[in-house]
C-alpha positions as CSV (number, residue, x, y, z in Angstrom):
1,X,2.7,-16.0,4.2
2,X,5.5,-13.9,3.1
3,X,4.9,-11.3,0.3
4,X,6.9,-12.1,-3.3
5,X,10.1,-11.2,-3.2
6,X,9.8,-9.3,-0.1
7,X,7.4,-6.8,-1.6
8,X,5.1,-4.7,0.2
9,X,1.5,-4.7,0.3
10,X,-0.7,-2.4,-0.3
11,X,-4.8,-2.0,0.6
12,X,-7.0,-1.9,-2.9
13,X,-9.3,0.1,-0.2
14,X,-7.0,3.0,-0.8
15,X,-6.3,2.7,-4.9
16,X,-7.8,5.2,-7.1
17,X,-8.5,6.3,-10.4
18,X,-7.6,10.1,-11.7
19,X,-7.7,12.1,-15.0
20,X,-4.1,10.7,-15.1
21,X,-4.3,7.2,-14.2
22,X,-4.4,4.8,-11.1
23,X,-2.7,6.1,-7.5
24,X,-2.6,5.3,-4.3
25,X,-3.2,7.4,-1.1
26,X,-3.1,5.8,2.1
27,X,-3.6,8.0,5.1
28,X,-1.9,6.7,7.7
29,X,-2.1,8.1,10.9
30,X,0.7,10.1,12.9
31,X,0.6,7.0,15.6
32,X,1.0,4.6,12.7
33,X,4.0,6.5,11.0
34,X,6.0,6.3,13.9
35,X,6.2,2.6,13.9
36,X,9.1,-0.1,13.2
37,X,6.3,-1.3,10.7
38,X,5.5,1.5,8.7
39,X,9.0,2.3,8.5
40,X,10.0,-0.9,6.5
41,X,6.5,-0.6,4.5
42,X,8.4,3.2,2.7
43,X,11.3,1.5,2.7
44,X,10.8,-1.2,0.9
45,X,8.3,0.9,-1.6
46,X,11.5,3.0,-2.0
47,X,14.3,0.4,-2.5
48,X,12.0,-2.2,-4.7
49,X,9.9,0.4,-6.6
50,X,7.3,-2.1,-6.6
51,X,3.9,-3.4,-4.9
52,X,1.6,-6.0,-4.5
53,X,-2.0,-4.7,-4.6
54,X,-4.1,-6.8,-1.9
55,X,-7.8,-7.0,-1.4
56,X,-9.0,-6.8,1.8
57,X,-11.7,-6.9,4.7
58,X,-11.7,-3.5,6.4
59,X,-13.2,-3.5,10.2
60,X,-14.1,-0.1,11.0
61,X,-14.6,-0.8,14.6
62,X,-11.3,-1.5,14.9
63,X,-9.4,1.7,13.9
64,X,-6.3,1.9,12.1
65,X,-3.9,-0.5,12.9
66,X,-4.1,-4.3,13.6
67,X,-7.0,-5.7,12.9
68,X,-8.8,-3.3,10.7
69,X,-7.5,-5.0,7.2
70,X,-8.0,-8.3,6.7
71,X,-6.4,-9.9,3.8
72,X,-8.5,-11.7,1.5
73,X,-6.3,-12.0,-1.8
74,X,-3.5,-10.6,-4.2
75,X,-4.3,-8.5,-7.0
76,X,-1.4,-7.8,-8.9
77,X,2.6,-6.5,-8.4
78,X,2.9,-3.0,-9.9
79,X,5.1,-0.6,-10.6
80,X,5.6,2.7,-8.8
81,X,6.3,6.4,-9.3
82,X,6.0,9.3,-7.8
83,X,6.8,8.3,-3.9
84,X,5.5,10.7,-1.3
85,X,5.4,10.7,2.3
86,X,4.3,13.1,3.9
87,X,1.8,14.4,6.9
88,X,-1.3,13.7,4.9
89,X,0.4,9.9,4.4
90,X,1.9,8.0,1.4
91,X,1.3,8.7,-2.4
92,X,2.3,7.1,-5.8
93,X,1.3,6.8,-8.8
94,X,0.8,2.9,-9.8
95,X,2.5,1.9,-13.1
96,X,1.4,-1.3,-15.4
97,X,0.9,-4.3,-13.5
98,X,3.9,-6.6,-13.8
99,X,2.4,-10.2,-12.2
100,X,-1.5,-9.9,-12.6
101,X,-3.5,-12.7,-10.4
């Protein structure tokens, strides 16, 4: 199934709560970063400045990459802010969800 609008999705396994509201921080690995997929995952984070929050299975056995999400349902499209990539992985700051499921 294709994602709404061409969104991305990102893993609720990886959303949190701070002092200052809901974020996401997704450690991807260096092996993952280099890929053709996580390439159009930033850059369709960047371009739509919007998400679509997934629930998931995680296998552990599996190890980062295909296979260790499963997805299991939509939460919500949000908004974004605050875009970071960097070594540790990707960062943002969710905003108010726009679609909620």
């Amino acid at each position: 199934m294709k994602p709404l609008g061409g969104l991305p999705c990102v893993h609720k396994h990886y959303f949190k709560r701070d002092a200052d509201g809901f974020y996401y921080d997704d450690p991807w690995t260096p092996e993952l970063r280099l890929s053709t997929k996580f390439a159009k995952q930033v850059e369709l984070t960047r371009s739509k400045g919007r998400v679509i929050l997934t629930t998931d299975d995680v296998n552990e056995s599996k190890g980062r990459g295909e296979g260790f999400f499963k997805r299991t349902g939509y939460v919500a499209v949000y908004s974004v802010s605050d875009f970071v990539i960097n070594d540790e992985g990707m960062r943002f700051r969710f905003g108010s969800p726009i679609r909620p499921r």
